[in-house]
N, C-alpha and C positions, 0 to 999 in steps of 0.2 A: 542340758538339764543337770544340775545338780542340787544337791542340801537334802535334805529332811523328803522331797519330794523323790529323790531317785532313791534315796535310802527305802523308801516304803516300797517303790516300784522293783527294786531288788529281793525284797522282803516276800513279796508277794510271787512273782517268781520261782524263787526258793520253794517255796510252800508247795506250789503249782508240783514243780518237780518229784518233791515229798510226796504229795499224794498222788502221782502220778505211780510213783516207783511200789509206793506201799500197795495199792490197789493192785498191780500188778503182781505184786509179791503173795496176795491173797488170792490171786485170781489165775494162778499160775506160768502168767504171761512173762513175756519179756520188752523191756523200754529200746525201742530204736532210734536212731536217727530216720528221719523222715526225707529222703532224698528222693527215693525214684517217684518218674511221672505222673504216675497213680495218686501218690499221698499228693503231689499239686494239683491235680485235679480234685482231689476229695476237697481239699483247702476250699481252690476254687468256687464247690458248689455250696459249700458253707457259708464264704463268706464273699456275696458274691461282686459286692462293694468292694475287695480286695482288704477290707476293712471292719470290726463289728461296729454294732450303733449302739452305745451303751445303752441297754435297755431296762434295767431294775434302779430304784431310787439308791441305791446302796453304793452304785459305782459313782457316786458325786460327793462321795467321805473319804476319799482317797483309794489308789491303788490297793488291789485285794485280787485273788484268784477267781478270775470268772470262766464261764463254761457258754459255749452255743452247741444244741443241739441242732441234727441234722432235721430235724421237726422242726425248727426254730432257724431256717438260716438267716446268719446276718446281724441276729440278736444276741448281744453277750448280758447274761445273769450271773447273779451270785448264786453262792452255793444254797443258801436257802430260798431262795426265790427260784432259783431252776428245780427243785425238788417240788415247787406248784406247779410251774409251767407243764412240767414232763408229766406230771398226773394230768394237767390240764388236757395235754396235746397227743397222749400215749395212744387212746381206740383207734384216733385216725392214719397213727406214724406206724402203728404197727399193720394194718392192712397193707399198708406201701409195699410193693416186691421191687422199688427201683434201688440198683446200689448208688451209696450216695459220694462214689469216684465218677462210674464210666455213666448213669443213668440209665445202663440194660436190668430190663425184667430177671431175678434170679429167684430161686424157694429157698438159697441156704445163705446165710450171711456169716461174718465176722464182724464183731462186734472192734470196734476200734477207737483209740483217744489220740489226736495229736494235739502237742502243746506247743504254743507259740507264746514265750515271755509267761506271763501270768493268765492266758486264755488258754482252752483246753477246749476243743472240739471233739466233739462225741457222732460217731454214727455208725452207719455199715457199710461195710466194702461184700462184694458177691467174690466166689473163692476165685474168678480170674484177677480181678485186678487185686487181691490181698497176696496170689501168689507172686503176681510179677512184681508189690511189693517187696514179699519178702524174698525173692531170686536176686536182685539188685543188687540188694547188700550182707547176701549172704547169712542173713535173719541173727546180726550179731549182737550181744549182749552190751548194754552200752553201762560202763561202772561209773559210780561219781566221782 
């Protein structure tokens, strides 16, 4: 891949990480690298294709920052089009108690983003597997 086609898919990327880092930065969190088990299995149940299925008419204007929800596995949206979906699918994802790593019943969650390239997966981890997360890698600060 290259020309005007990877340029965009760089662009968007970029972007992905920007708002990754800013949201973070509002929300007092910190950006990791996503290495231990846990975060592969979170992947996993996300996307369970190994893969998303482009699902808003937006991602066929070229590369752009998209988002699957763990309400949503497997589906990647834009960013305005997942702000419908997530109203759309919110009363039934919030009854859910399964975490969306290991799939055990939990009451308390961590609210989580990992980004792959310009995709951004959103869901929750139950506090075992967000801690063996963050025990892995020592819950370190990752700078751009």
């Amino acid at each position: 891949m290259s020309g005007p086609l990877l340029d965009q898919l760089l662009a968007a990327t970029s972007e992905t990480e920007h708002n990754l880092r800013r949201a973070a930065s509002r929300l007092n969190a910190r950006v990791q690298v996503a290495t231990d088990p846990a975060w592969d299995a979170f992947i996993g149940r996300l996307l369970p294709d190994g893969h998303p299925t482009w699902a808003c008419i937006h991602a066929s204007e070229g590369p752009r920052p998209m988002f699957v929800l763990a309400a949503l596995p497997g589906l990647a949206l834009c960013a305005s089009c997942v702000l419908t979906a997530a109203a759309d699918t919110d009363d039934g994802y919030a009854a859910t108690t399964d975490c969306d790593a290991c799939g055990r019943d939990s009451t308390t969650f961590h609210e989580v983003m990992v980004s792959i390239g310009p995709v951004t997966l959103v869901g929750n981890m139950c506090p075992r597997c967000f801690g063996r997360a963050k025990q892995f890698h020592g819950d370190p600060e990752v700078t751009p």
